[in-house]
C-alpha positions in Angstrom: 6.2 4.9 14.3 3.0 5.0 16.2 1.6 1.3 17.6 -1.7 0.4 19.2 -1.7 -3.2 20.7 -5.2 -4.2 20.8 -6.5 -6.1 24.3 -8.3 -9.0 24.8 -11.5 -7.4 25.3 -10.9 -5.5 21.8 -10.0 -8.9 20.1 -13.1 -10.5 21.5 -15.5 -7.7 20.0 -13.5 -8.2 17.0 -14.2 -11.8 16.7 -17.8 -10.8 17.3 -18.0 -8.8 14.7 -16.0 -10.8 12.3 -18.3 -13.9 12.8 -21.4 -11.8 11.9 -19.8 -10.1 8.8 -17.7 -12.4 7.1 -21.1 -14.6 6.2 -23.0 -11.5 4.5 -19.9 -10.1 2.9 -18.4 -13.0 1.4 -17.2 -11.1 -1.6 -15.2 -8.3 -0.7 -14.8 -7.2 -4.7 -18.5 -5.8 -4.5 -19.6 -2.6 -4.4 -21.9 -3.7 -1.7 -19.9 -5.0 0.3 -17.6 -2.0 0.7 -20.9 0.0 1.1 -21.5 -2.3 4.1 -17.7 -2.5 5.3 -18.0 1.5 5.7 -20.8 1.0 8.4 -19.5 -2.5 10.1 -16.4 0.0 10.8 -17.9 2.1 13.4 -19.0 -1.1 15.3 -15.1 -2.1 15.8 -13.9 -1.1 19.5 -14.0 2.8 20.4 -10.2 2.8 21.0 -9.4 1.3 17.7 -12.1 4.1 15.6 -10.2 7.0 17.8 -6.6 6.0 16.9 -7.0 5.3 13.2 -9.3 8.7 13.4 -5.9 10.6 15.0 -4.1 8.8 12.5 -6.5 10.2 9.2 -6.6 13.6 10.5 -2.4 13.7 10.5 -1.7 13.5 14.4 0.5 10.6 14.7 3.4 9.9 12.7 2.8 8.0 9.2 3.1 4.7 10.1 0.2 2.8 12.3 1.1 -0.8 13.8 -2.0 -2.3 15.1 -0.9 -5.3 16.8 -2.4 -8.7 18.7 -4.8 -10.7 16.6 -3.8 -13.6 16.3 -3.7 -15.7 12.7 -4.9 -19.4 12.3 -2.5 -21.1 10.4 -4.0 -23.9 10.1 -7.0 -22.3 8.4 -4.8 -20.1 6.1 -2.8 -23.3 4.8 0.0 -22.3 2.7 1.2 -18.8 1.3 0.2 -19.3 -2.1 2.7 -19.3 -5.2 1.5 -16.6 -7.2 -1.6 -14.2 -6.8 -3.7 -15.7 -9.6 -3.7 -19.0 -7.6 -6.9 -17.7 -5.4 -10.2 -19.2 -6.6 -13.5 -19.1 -5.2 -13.8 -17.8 -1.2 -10.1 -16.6 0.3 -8.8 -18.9 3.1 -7.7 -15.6 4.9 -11.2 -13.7 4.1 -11.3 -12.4 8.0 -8.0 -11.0 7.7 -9.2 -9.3 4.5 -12.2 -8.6 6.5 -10.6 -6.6 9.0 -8.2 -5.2 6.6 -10.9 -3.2 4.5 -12.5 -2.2 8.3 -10.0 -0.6 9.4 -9.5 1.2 6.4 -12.6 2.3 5.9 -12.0 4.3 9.2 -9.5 6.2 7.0 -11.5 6.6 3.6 -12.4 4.5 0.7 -10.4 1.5 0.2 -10.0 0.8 -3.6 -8.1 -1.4 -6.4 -7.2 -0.6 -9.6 -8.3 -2.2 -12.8 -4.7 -3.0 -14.3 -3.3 -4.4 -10.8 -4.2 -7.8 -9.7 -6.9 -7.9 -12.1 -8.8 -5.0 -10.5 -9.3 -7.2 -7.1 -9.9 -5.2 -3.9 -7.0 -6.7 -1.6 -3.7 -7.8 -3.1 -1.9 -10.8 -2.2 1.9 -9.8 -1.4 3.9 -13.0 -1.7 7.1 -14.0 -3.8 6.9 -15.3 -7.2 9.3 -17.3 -9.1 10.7 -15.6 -11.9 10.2 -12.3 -10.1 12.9 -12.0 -7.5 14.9 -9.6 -9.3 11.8 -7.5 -10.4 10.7 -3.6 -8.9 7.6 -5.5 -7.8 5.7 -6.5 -4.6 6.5 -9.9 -5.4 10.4 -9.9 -5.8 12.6 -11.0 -2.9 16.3 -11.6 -3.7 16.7 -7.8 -4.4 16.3 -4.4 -2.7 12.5 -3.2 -4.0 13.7 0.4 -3.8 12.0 2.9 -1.4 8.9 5.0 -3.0 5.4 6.2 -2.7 2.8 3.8 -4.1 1.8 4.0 -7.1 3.6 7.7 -7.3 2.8 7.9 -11.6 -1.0 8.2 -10.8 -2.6 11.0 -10.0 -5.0 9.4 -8.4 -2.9 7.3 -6.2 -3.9 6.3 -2.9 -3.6 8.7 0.3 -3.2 5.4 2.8 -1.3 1.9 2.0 -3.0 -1.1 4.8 -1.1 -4.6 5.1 -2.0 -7.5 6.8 0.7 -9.7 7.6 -0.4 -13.4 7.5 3.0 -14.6 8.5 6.8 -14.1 8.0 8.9 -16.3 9.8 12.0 -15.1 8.5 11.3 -11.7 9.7 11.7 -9.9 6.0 12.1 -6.4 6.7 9.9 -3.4 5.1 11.6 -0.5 4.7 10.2 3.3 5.6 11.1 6.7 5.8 9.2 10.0 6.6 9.6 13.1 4.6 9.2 15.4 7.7 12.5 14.0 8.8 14.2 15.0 5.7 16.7 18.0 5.9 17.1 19.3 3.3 18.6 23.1 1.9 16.1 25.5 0.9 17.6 25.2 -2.6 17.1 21.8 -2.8 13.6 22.1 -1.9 12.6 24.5 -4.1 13.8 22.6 -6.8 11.8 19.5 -5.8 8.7 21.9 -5.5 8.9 22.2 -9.3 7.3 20.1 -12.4 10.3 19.3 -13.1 10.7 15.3 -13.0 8.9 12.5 -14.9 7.3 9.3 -13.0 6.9 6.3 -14.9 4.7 3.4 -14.2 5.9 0.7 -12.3 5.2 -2.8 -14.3 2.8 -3.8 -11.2 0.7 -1.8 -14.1 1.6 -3.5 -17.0 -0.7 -6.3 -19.2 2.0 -8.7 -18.6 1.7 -8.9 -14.8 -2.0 -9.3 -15.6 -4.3 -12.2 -16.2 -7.0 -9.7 -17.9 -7.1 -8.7 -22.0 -5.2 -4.9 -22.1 -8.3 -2.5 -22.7 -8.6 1.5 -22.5 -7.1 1.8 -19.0 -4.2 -0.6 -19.8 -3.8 1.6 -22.8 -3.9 4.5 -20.5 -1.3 3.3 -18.3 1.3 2.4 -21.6 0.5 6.4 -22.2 1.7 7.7 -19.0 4.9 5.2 -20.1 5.2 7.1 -23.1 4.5 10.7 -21.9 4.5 10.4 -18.4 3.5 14.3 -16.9 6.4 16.5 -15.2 5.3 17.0 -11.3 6.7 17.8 -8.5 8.5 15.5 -5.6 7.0 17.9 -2.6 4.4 20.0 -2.8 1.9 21.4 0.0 3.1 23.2 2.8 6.6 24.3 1.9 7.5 23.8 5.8 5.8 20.3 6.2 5.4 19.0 2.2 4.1 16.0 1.4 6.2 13.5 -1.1 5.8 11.6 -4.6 8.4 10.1 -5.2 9.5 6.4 -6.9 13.3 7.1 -7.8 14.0 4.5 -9.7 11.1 4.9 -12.1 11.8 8.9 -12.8 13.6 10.8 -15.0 14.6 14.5 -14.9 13.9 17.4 -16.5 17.7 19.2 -16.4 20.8 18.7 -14.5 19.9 21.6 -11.9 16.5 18.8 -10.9 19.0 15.7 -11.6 21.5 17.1 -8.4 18.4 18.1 -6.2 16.9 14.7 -7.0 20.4 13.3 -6.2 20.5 14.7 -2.5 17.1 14.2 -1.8 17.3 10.3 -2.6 20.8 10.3 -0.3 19.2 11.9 2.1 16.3 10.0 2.5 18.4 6.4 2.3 20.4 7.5 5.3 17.0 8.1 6.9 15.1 4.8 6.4 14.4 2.4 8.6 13.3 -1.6 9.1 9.9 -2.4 10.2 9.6 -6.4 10.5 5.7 -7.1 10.2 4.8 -10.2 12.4 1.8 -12.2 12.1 -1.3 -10.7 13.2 -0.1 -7.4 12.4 -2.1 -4.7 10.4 -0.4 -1.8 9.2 -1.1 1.6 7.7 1.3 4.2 5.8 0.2 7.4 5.2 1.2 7.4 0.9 1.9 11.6 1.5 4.0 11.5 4.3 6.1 8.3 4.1 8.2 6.4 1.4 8.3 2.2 1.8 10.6 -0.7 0.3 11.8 -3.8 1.5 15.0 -5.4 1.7 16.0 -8.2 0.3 15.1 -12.2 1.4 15.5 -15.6 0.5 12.2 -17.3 -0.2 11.5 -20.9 0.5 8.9 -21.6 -2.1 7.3 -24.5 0.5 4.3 -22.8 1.6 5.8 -21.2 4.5 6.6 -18.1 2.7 6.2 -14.0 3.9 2.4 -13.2 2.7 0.6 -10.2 3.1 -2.7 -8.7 2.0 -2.9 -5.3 1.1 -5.2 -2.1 0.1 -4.9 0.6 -1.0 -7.5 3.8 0.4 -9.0 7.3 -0.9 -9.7 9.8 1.0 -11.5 11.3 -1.6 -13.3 9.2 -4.2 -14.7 12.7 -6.0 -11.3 12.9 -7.4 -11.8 9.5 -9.1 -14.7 10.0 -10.2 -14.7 9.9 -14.0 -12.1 7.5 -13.5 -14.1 4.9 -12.0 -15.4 1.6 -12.5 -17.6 0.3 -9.6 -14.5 0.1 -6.7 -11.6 0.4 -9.2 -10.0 3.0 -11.1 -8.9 2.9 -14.5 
């Protein structure tokens, strides 16, 4: 894992710029705002735009941990019960501010119409009901290591957090694919369209406030029929990963084994990575798989919450997919 802790100089030109932005771009779900987000970016500090830049262009490892701004807690008030709860301006809109800047350093940051009601940044926090769920907003159970959003085609390349707080230290779990070792056998078996991913129920009308349409419809498809791909593919010395074992399915019992080792291998390789508050963090969604480990929430307002984005490095692909900053 690669970390940049930003000084106090950085954090003061950061405040700066935060102050002028946050007044004009009050509604981060526009298409103008993100417009404008892409431009405010190259006005952060010049160490910041050079490490995110190394980190785009694959020469760090795929995990960023940008470290040393500091949260006002008494601005955010408390971690809210449930996503839908937001209305009107977000108490943590620098954060979410900051979050899409960064980002845009690394491409296009996006949401998609059948998550969160197609808003821009996600709010991560538990929800009652859900703490046995495969979902961002479980708890008491393992949320099993994958690549986000690893059913779409048109998933993101980058995954941001902001972590507004988490005093009981709840731990994300990651793992890279490049540590993976892994028979030539059992990597050319992974190279093949041989295993099904299905959506995860993030996707799903249910966890959505929003009437199903065409790209809800779209989603219960790829539930139905989901495509056979491949789990690495790329550079057969250096491959990326899509991968979401507990939503797949196999074509034969020659890909079931090879999927078998693969996921062994990989859970002997992960490892805890305890966001704090004030932390920003970047995976690279091709390189590294992510979970989290099981918590206890408090349901008091002092619960883990962090924002999150996803980010394209290349909107063409998207394109007839499209609606204004989300896809379908």
């Amino acid at each position: 894992m690669d970390r940049l802790e930003v000084d106090a100089a950085e954090l003061r030109e950061i405040d700066r710029l935060l102050d002028e932005a946050e007044g004009e771009l009050t509604d981060l779900d526009s298409d103008e705002a993100l417009r404008c987000a892409t431009v405010l970016a190259h006005r952060l500090p010049a160490r910041i735009r050079r490490c995110l830049n190394e980190f785009r262009l694959e020469r760090m490892s795929g995990v960023l941990r940008i470290t040393g701004y500091a949260v006002d807690q008494e601005r955010l008030g408390a971690t809210p019960v449930h996503w839908r709860e937001r209305e009107g301006s977000s108490r943590a809109h620098r954060e979410e501010l900051l979050l899409v800047l960064y980002g845009s350093l690394l491409g296009d940051p996006f949401g998609w119409a059948t998550q969160q009601d197609g808003r821009l940044v996600h709010d991560v926090v538990p929800i009652r009901g859900h703490e046995h769920e495969q979902l961002g907003s479980s708890s008491e159970s393992l949320l099993t290591w994958h690549t986000e959003d690893a059913f779409h085609p048109l998933r993101g390349d980058f995954l941001g957090f902001a972590c507004l707080r988490n005093p009981y230290a709840a731990a994300t779990t990651v793992g890279y694919v490049d540590a993976l070792d892994l028979p030539a056998s059992v990597k050319e078996v992974l190279s093949g369209e041989r295993f099904s991913i299905r959506p995860d129920e993030s996707h799903l009308p249910k966890n959505n406030s929003l009437p199903a349409d065409e790209a809800f419809e779209r989603v219960e498809e790829m539930q139905r029929s989901p495509e056979r791909v491949a789990v690495l593919f790329g550079d057969p010395d250096r491959p990326y990963i899509r991968a979401d074992p507990y939503f797949m399915s196999v074509a034969d019992r020659e890909a079931q084994a090879a999927l078998d080792e693969f996921t062994k291998s990989m859970d002997e390789l992960m490892f805890d990575l305890r966001l704090e508050s004030g932390d920003f963090c970047f995976l690279d969604n091709y390189r590294v798989v992510h979970g989290r480990k099981p918590f206890t929430p408090r349901h008091d307002g002092t619960d883990r919450w962090l924002k999150r984005i996803n980010v394209a490095s290349d909107l063409r692909k998207s394109r007839a997919a499209r609606v204004g900053r989300a896809i379908r």
